[in-house]
C-alpha positions, 0 to 999 in steps of 0.5 A: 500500500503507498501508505506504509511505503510513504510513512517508511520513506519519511522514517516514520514508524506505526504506531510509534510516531503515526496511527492510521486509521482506515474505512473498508474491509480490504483483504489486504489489510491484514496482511500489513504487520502491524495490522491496520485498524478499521471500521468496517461494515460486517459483510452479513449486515451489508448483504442483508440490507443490500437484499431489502434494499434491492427488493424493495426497488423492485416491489416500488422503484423509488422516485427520488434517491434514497439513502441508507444507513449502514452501521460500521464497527471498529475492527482493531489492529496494531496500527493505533498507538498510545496517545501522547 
């Protein structure tokens, strides 16, 4: 990831010096060591509410755009350090 690549160039360690932080549910993202912390939809939530979302346009396409709330969680990892 170009993330880690830049933080090494710059000498700067994780979770030593810098703590990211990221959105999604990559694959990749346990392969970094340390592993990076995230929020991430879990996958069955996402599905489920992808397959009401989908039936519901079937049974009554909507007029407008809707927009829908999906509940993350925090997935932790070795990339976040103490605080200061």
């Amino acid at each position: 990831m170009v993330l880690f690549s830049t933080l090494l160039e710059l000498g700067l360690r994780v979770p030593g010096d810098i703590s990211p932080i990221t959105i999604g549910s990559d694959p990749m993202l346990s392969c970094f060591r340390p592993a990076i912390s995230h929020y991430s939809t879990p996958h069955r939530s996402l599905a489920l509410a992808m397959a009401r979302m989908i039936r519901a346009h079937l049974q009554a396409p909507p007029p407008t755009t809707v927009m829908k709330f999906l509940q993350t969680e925090f997935v932790p990892g070795g990339s976040v350090g103490h605080a200061p």
